[in-house]
ZADO-1210 file (C-alpha; in nm, 4 decimals, padded with zeros to 6 digits):
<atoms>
<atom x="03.9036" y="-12.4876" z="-02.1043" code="UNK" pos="1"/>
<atom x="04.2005" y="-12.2895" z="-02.1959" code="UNK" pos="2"/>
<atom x="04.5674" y="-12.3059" z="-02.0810" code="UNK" pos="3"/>
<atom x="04.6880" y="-12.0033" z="-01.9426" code="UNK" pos="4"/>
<atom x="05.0731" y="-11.9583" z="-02.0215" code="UNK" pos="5"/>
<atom x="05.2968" y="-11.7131" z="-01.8479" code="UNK" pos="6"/>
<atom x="05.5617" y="-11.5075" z="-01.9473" code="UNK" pos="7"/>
<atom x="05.7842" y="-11.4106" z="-01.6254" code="UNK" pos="8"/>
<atom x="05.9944" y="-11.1734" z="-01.7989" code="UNK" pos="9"/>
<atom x="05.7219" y="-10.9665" z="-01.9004" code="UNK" pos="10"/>
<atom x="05.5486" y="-10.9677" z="-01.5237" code="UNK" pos="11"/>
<atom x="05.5193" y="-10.5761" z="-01.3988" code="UNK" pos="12"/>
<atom x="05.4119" y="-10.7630" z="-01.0437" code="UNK" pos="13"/>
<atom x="05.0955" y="-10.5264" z="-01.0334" code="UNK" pos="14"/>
<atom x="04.8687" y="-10.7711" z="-00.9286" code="UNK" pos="15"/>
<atom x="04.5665" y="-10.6717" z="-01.1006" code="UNK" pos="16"/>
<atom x="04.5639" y="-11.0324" z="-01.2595" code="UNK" pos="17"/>
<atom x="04.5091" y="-11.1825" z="-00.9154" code="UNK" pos="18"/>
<atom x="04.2757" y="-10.9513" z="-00.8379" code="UNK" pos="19"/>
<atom x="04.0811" y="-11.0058" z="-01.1458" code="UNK" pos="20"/>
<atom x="04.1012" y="-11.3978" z="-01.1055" code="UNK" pos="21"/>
<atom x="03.9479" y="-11.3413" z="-00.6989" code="UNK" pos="22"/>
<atom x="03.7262" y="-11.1580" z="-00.8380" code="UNK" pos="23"/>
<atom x="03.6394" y="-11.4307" z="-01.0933" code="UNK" pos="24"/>
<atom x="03.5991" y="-11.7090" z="-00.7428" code="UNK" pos="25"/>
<atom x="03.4534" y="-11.5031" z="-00.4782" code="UNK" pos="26"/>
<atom x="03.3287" y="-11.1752" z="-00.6959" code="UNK" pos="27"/>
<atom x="03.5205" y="-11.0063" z="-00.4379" code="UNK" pos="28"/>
<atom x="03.9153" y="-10.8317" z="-00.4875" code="UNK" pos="29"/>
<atom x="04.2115" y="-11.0543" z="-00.2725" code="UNK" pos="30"/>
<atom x="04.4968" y="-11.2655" z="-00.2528" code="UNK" pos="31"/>
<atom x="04.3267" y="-11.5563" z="-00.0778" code="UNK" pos="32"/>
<atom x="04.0540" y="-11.6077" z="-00.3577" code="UNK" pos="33"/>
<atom x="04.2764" y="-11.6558" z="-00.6680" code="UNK" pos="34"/>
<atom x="04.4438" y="-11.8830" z="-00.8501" code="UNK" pos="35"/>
<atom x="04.7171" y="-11.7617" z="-00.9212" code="UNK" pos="36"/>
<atom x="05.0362" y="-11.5871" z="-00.7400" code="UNK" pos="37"/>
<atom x="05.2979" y="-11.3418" z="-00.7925" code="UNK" pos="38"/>
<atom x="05.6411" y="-11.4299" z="-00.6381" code="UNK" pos="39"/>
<atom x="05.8509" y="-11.1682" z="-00.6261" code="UNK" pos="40"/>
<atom x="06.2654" y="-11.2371" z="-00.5884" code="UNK" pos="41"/>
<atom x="06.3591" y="-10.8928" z="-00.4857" code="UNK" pos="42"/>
<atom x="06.7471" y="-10.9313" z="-00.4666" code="UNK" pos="43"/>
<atom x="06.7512" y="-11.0556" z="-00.8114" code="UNK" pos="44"/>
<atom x="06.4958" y="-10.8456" z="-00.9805" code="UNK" pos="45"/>
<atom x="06.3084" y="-11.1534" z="-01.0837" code="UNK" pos="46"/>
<atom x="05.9279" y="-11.2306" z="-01.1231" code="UNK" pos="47"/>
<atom x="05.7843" y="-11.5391" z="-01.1526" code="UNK" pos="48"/>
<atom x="05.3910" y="-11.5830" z="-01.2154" code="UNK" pos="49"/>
<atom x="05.2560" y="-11.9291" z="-01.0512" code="UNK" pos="50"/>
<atom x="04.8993" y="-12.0936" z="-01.1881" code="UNK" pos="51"/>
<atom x="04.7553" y="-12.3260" z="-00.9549" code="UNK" pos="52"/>
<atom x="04.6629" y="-12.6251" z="-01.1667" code="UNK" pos="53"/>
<atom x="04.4903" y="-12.8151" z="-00.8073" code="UNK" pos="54"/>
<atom x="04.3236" y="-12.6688" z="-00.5525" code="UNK" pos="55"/>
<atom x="04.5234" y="-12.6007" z="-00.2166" code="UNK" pos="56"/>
<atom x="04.5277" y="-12.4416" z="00.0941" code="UNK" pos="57"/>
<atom x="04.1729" y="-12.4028" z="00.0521" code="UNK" pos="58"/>
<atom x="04.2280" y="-12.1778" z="-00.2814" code="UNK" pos="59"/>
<atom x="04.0469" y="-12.3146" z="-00.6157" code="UNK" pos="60"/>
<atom x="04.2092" y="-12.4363" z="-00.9152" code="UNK" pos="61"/>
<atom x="04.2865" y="-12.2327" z="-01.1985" code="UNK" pos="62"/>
<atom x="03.9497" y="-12.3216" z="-01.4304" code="UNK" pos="63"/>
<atom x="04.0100" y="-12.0520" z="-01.7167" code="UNK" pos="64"/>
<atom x="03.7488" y="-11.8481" z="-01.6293" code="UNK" pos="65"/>
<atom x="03.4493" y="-12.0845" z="-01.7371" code="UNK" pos="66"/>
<atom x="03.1593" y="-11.8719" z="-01.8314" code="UNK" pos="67"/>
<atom x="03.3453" y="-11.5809" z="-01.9211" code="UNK" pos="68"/>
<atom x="03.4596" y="-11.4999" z="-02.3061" code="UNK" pos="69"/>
<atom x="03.8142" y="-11.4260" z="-02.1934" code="UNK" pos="70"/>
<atom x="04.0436" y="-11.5509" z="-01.8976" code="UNK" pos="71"/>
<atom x="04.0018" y="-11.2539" z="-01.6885" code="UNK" pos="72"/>
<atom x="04.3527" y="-11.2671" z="-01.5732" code="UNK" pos="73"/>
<atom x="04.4536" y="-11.1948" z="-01.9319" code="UNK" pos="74"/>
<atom x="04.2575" y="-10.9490" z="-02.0133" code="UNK" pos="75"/>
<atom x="04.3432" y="-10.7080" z="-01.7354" code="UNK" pos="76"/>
<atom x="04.7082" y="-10.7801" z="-01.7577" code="UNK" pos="77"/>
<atom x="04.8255" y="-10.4539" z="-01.8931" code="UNK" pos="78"/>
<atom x="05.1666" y="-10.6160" z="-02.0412" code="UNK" pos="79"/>
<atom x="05.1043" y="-10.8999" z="-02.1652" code="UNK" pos="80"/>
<atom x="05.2111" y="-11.1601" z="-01.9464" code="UNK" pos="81"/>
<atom x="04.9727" y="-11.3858" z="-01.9704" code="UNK" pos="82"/>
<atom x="04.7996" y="-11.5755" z="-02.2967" code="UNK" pos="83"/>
<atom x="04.5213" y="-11.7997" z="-02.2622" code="UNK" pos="84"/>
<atom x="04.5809" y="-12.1233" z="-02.5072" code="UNK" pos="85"/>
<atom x="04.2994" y="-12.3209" z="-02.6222" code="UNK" pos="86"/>
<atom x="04.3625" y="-12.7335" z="-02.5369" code="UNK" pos="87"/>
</atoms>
């Protein structure tokens, strides 16, 4: 299972990587259904991209997207955010 790594500064906070990753849980688009957030520190301009590495608040566990050939969250990140790291 890979490792996905982050890279804040690069973060556009679109969202279409937690969209991609719901889809991956529930094969439906939301917030609630991913693994992974985007917190967003308006006064400072700053972006920070959170994995969930154990399930909480009844949200799964980021599992690399198991059965697919990519992490979906990295390949629908349109800058480069994210990179998926082999263990």
């Amino acid at each position: 299972m890979p490792t996905i790594e982050t890279r804040n500064e690069r973060c556009a906070a679109c969202n279409l990587c937690v969209l991609a990753c719901s889809f991956h849980h529930e094969k439906a688009f939301g917030r609630r259904g991913a693994s992974i957030d985007i917190l967003k520190n308006e006064r400072e301009g700053e972006v920070e991209i959170v994995i969930l590495d154990d399930s909480r608040d009844g949200r799964r566990a980021c599992d690399g997207c198991v059965n697919e050939e990519t992490a979906l969250c990295v390949t629908w990140c349109p800058v480069g955010a994210l990179l998926a790291r082999e263990n």
